[in-house]
C-alpha positions as CSV (number, residue, x, y, z in Angstrom):
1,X,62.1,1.7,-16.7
2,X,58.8,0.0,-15.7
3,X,58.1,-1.2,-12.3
4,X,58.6,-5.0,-13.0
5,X,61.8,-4.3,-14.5
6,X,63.1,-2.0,-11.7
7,X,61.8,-4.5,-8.7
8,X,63.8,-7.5,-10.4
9,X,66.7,-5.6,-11.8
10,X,67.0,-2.9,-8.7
11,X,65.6,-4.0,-5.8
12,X,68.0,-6.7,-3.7
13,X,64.9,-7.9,-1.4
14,X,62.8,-9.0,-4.5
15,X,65.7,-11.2,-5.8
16,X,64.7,-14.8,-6.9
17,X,61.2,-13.9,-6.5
18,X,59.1,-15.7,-9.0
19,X,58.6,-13.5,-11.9
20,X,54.4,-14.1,-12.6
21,X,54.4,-13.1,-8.7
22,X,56.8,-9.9,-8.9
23,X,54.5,-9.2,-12.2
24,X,51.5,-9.1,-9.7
25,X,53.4,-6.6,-7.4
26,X,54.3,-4.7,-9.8
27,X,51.2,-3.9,-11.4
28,X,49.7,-3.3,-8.2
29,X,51.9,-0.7,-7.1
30,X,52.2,3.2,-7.8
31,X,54.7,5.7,-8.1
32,X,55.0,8.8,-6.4
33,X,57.3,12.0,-6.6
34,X,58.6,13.9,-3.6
35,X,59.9,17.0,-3.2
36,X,63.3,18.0,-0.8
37,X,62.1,18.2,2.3
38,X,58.1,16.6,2.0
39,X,57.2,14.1,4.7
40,X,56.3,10.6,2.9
41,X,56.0,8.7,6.1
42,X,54.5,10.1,9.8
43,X,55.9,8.6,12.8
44,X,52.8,6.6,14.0
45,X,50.8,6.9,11.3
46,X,49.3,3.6,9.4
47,X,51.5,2.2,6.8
48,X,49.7,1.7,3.6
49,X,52.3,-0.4,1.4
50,X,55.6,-1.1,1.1
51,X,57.8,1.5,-0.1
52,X,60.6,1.1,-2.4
53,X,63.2,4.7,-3.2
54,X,63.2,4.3,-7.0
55,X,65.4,7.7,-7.0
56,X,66.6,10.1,-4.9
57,X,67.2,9.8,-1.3
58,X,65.2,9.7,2.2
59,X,66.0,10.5,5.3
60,X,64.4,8.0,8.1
61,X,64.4,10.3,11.5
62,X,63.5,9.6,15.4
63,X,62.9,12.1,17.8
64,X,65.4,12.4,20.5
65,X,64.7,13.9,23.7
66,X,66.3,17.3,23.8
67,X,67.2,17.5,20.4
68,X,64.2,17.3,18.1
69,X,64.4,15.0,14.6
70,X,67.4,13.4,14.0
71,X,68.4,11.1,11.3
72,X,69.1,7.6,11.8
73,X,69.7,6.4,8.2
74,X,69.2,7.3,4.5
75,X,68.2,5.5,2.3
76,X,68.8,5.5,-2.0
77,X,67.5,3.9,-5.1
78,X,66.3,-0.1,-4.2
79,X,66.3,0.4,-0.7
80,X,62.7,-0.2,1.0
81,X,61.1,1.1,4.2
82,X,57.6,-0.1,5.9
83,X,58.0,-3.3,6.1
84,X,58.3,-3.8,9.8
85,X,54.8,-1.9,10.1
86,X,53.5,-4.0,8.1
87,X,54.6,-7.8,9.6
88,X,54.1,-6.8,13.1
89,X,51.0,-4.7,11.7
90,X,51.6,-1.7,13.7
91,X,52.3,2.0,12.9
92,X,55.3,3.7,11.7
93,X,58.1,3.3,13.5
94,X,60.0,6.8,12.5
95,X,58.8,9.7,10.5
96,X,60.8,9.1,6.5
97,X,61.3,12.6,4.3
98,X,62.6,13.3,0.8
99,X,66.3,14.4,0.9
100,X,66.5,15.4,-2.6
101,X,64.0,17.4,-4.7
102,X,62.5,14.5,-7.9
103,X,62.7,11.8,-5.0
104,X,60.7,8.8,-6.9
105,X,58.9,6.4,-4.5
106,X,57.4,3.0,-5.7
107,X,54.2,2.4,-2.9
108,X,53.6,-1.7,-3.0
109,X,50.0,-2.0,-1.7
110,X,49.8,-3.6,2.0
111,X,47.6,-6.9,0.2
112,X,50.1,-7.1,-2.2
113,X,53.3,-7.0,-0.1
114,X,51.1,-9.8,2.7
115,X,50.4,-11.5,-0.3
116,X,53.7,-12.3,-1.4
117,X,54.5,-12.9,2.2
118,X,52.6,-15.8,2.6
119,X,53.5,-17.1,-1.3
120,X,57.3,-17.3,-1.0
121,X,58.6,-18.3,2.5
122,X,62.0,-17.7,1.1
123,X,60.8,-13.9,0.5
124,X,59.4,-14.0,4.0
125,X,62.6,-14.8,5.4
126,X,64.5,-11.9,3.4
127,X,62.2,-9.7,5.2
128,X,62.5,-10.7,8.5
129,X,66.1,-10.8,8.1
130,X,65.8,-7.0,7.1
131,X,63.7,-6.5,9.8
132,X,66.2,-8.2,12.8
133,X,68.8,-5.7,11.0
134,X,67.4,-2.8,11.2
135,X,66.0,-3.3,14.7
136,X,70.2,-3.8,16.0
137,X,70.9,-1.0,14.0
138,X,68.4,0.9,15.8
139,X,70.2,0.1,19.0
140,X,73.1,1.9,17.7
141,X,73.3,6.2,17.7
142,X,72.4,8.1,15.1
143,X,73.9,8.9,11.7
């Protein structure tokens, strides 16, 4: 499956997105395979795109006092991570590992992802819905 066709058909936060625009994203984006275990995100680090699980599983983890990295949520096939980094333009909030070996990640550059942003307010609210969500889920313990 290409990347237009997986963002469209796939990914619930790209729904009704126009399609010459999603065609943009998608051909600006890359794909990259992770291995059980392999760190695809550093706590604090710069977020270079938007990341979307094409397959496989990730783990997003905090670090709790006393007990060291613990997972707060996993995440599957059309779920995305990065995108509060990237609207409040700050650094990774929690460090995100593959949980299954052949873990396929679609990496939306940051231009791209601002881009559409600022295109499609009805996009922009679908992400800062996300984000509100997961910041209340946050407030919760962990998985």
């Amino acid at each position: 499956m290409d990347a237009l066709t997986f963002l469209r058909e796939r990914v619930a936060l790209f729904s009704d997105v126009d399609e010459t625009r999603l065609a943009d994203l998608a051909a600006s984006s890359s794909l990259q395979i992770y291995s059980a275990g392999q760190t695809i995100l550093f706590k604090g680090a710069t977020v270079d795109g938007l990341h979307v699980v094409a397959s496989g599983k990730v783990a997003v983890l905090v670090k709790l006092p006393g007990k060291g990295l613990v997972p707060v949520a996993e995440l599957v096939g059309g779920e995305v991570f990065g995108e509060t980094s990237i609207v409040e333009m700050g650094t990774a909030g929690a460090t995100v590992k593959a949980v299954e070996d052949a873990t396929y990640v679609l990496m939306i550059p940051q231009e791209s992802f601002r881009g559409l942003l600022i295109q499609d307010e009805s996009f922009a609210v679908r992400v800062n819905t996300l984000i509100r969500s997961r910041k209340s889920a946050s407030q919760l313990s962990p998985v």
